[in-house]
C-alpha positions as CSV (number, residue, x, y, z in Angstrom):
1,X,6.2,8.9,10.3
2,X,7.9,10.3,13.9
3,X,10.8,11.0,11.8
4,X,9.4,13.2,9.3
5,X,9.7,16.9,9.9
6,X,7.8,18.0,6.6
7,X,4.5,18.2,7.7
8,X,3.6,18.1,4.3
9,X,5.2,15.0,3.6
10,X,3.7,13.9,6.8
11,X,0.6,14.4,5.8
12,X,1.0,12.6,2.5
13,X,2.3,9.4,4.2
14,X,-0.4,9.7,6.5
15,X,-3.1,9.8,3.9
16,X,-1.5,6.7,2.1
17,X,-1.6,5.0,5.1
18,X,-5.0,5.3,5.6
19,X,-5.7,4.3,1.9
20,X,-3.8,1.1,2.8
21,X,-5.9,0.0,5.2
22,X,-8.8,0.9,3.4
23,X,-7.4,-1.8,0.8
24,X,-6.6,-4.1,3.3
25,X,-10.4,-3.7,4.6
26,X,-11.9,-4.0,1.3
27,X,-9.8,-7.0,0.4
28,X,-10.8,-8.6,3.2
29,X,-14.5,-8.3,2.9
30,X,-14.0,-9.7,-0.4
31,X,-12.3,-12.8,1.2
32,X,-15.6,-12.3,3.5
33,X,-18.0,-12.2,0.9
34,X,-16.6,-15.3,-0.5
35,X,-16.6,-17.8,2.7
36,X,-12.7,-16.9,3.0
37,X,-11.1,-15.9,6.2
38,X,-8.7,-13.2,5.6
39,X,-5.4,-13.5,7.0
40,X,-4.3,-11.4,10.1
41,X,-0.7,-12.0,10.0
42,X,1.3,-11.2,7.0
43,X,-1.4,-10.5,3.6
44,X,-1.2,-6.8,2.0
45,X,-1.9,-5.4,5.9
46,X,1.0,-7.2,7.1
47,X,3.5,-6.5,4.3
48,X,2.5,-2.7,4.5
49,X,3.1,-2.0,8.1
50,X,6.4,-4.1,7.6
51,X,7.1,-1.8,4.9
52,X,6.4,1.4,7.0
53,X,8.9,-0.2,9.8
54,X,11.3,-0.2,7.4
55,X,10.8,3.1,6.1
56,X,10.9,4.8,9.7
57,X,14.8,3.3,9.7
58,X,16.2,6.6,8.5
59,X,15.9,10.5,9.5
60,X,16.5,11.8,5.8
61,X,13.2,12.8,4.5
62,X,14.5,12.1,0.6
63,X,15.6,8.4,1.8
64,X,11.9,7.8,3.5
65,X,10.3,9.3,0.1
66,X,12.8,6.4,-2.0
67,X,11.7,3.2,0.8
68,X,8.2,4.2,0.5
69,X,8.2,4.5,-3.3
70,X,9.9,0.8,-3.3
71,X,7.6,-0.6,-0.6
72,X,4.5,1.0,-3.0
73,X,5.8,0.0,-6.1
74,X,6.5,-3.9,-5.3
75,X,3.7,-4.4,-2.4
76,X,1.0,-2.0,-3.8
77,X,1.5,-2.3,-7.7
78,X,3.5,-5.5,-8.3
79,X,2.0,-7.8,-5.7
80,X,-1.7,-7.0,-6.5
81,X,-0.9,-7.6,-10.4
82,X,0.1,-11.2,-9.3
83,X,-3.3,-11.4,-8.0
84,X,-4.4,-10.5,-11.2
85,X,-3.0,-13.2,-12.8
86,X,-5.0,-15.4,-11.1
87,X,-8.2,-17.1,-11.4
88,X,-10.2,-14.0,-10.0
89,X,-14.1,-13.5,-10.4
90,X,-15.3,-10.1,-12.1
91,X,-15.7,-8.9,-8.5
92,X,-12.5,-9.9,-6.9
93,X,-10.7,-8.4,-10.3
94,X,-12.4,-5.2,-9.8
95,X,-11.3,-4.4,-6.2
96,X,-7.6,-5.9,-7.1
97,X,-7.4,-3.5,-9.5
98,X,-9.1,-0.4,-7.4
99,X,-6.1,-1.5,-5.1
100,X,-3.6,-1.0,-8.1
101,X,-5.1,2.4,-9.3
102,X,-4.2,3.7,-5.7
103,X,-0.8,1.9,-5.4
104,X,-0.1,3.8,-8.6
105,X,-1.3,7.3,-7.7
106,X,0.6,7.2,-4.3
107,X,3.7,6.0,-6.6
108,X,3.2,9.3,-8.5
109,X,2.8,11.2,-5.5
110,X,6.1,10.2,-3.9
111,X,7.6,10.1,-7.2
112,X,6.2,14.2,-7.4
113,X,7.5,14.6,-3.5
114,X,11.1,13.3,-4.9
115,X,11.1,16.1,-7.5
C-alpha cells in the first residue's frame, strides 16, 4: 500500500485488509471452537499477506487494482468455495461462506475502482 498515491484507493485496500484478517480471525476461532489449532504459517492469513507482497511489486495504481482483484478472486472466492466442498458442519459452512460474500464485494469494489 506505500506505493499507492490515491488515497482513495489507499483507503479501500486498507479497509480489505482489515476485512481479511477479520476472516482469518473468525476462521480461526472456528478451528478453535472445534479442538483444531489454526495454522500460523501459510492458511488464508498467509496466502493474503503473500498476495499483498505481491501486489506492492508495481507503482502503477491500475496494475495493483488488477493483482489485488486476482489475489481476491482465487484466495478469497475460489479457495473458500473449495472449503465448501467439503465435509463442513452448518457452522463452519456459515462463516466459509460470510468469508465468500466479502471476497466477492471487495471483487466488485476493485472491479468498480478499474472502471
Amino acid at each position: 500500500m506505500q506505493r499507492l498515491d490515491d488515497v482513495q484507493v489507499k483507503q479501500k485496500f486498507q479497509s480489505m485488509q482489515q476485512q481479511a484478517k477479520q476472516n482469518a480471525q473468525k476462521l480461526a476461532e472456528r478451528i478453535q471452537n472445534l479442538n483444531g489449532v489454526p495454522a500460523d504459517s501459510e492458511g488464508v492469513s498467509g496466502k493474503m499477506h503473500s498476495f499483498m507482497h505481491k501486489v506492492m511489486l508495481t507503482n502503477d495504481t491500475r496494475e495493483i487494482i488488477k493483482d489485488a482483484l486476482k489475489g481476491v478472486d482465487q484466495y478469497g472466492v475460489e479457495y473458500s468455495e473449495e472449503l465448501l466442498r467439503g465435509d463442513l458442519d452448518p457452522e463452519s459452512k456459515k462463516v466459509v461462506e460470510e468469508v465468500i460474500e466479502t471476497s466477492r464485494m471487495q471483487a466488485e469494489v476493485l472491479r468498480n475502482l478499474l472502471h
